[in-house]
N, C-alpha and C positions, 0 to 999 in steps of 0.2 A: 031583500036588500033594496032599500030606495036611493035614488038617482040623488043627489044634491044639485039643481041647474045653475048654483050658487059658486059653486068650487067649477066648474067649466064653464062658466062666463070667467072667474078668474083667472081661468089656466089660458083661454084664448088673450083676455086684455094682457098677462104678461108676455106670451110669445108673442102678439103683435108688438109688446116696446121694445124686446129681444131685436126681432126684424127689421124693425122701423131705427134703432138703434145700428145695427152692423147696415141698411142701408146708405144709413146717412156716414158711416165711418168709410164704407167703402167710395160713397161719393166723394167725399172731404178726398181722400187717398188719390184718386184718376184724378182730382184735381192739381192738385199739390206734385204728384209724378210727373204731369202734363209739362206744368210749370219748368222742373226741373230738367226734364227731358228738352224742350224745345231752348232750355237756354243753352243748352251744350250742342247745340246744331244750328242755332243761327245766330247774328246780331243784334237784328232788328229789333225795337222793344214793340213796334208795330206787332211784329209775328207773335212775341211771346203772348199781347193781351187776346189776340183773334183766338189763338189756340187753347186761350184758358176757357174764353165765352163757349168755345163750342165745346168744351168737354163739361162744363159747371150749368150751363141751358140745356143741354141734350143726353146729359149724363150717359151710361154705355151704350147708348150710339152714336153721339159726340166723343166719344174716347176710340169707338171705332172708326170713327171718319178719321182724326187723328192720326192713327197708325195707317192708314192708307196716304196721307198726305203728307205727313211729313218727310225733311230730308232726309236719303239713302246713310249718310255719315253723319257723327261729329265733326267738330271742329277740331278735335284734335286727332282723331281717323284720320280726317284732311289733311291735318299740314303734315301729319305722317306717311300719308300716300304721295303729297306735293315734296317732300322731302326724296322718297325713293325714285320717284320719276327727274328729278335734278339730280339725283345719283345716279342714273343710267345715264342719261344724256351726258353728265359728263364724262362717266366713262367711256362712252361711244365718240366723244368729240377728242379725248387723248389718244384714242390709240392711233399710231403713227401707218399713214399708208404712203404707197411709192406714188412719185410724184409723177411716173409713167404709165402705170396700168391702174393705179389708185386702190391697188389689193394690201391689204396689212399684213405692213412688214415689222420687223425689230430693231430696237433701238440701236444695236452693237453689230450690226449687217453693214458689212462694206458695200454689197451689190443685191439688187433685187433678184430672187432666183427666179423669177416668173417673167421675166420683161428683159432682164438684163442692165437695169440703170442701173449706173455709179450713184450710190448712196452717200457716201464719205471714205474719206481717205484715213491713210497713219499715219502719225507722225514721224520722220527720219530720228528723233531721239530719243521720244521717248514710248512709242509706238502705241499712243492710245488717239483712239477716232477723232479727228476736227469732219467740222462741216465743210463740203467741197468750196465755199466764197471763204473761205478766210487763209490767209499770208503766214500768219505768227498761229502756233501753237498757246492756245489758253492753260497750259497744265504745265508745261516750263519755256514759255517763252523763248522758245528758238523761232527761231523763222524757217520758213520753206527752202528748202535747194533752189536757188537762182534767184532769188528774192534780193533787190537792193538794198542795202541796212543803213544807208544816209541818211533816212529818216527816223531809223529808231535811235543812233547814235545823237542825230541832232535832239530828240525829243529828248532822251537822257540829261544831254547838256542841258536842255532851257530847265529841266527837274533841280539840278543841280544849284545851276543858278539862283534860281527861284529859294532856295533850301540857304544860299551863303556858301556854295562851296565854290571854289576855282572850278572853272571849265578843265576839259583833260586834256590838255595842249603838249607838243613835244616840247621840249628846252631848244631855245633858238639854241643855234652855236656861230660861234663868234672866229674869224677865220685865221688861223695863225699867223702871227707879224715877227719879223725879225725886230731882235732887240737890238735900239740905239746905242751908236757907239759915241760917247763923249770925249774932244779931246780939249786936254787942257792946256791954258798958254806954253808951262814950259815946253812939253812935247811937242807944240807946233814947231817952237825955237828951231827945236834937236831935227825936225824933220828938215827944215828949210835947210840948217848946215849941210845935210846931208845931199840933199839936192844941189847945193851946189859946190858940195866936194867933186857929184860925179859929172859935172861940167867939163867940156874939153877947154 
C-alpha cells in the first residue's frame, strides 16, 4: 500500500481553511458580542469604541481583558436596583414614629405605648381619630367641645354671600302699637253736648 503525500497535503490545506475559517467567525463573534454587551452597560460611545479596539486587536485576550473590566450591571440591572432602593427608602421614610421616643408606632393609636405621648384624639361625634392641632373634625365637621363657632358660622355666611344667597338673620320684629282711634265731627258735636249737659 503506497502513501499518496498528495491527498495529506490536501487534507492539512482543508482543515487549515476549516480552522482559519471558525477563527476568523469566532473573532468576528467576541467582537460583535463585545459591542453589544458594552452598549447595555454604558453610555458613553467613547467606551463602546475602546472596548471594541481591545477585543478586535488582542482577540481572546482582549476579550478577556473585557470581562475583567467591564461594568458589574446593565443599565437596566441599574435602574432596577436604583428603583428597589427608592422603594425602601420610601418605605422607611413613611412609616410613622412617636414624636417622643421616635419608635414606630400606628396610624390608628391614640397613645404611644412605649413613652406614653398622646398621638391623637376622637372625635365627640363621630369618634374617628383627628390630629391633636386641629378644632373641627375633617370627616363631619363638628367642632370640638368648647370650641367658639363665630367663626365657622361667620365663614358660612360670607359662603353664602359669595353663592347670592340672603345671610341667615332672625326677622327683626316690630313692637306692638295700639290702634288709632279716629273721631269724626259729628261725635265730637255729641261729645261736647255732653260735657256740658254735666256742667253744674
Amino acid at each position: 500500500m503506497t502513501f499518496d503525500p498528495t491527498y495529506l497535503s490536501n487534507f492539512v490545506l482543508v482543515l487549515t481553511g476549516f480552522g482559519g475559517a471558525f477563527l476568523a467567525a469566532l473573532w468576528l463573534s467576541l467582537v460583535i458580542w463585545t459591542y453589544r454587551d458594552i452598549k447595555s452597560r454604558a453610555r458613553d460611545s467613547l467606551v463602546y469604541i475602546l472596548a471594541t479596539l481591545v477585543v478586535a486587536v488582542l482577540s481572546l485576550p482582549g476579550f478577556l481583558i473585557y470581562l475583567v473590566l467591564r461594568p458589574q450591571f446593565t443599565l437596566e440591572e441599574g435602574y432596577q436596583r436604583a428603583l428597589e432602593e427608592e422603594a425602601l427608602l420610601q418605605a422607611i421614610e413613611d412609616q410613622i414614629v412617636c414624636p417622643g421616643c421616635e419608635r414606630r408606632i400606628e396610624e390608628d393609636w391614640q397613645i404611644c405605648p412605649n413613652c406614653h405621648t398622646r398621638l391623637s384624639k376622637p372625635c365627640h361625634h363621630c369618634g374617628k381619630l383627628m390630629d391633636l392641632p386641629w378644632n373641627v373634625c375633617p370627616f363631619c365637621a363638628t367642632p370640638e367641645l368648647g370650641l367658639r363657632t363665630e367663626n365657622l358660622f361667620i365663614s358660612e355666611n360670607l359662603e353664602d354671600k359669595m353663592a347670592g344667597v340672603e345671610l341667615r338673620t332672625e326677622p327683626e320684629t316690630k313692637p306692638e302699637t295700639e290702634p288709632e282711634t279716629v273721631t269724626l265731627p259729628a261725635q265730637q258735636d255729641v261729645i261736647e253736648q255732653d260735657n256740658h249737659s254735666y256742667e253744674p
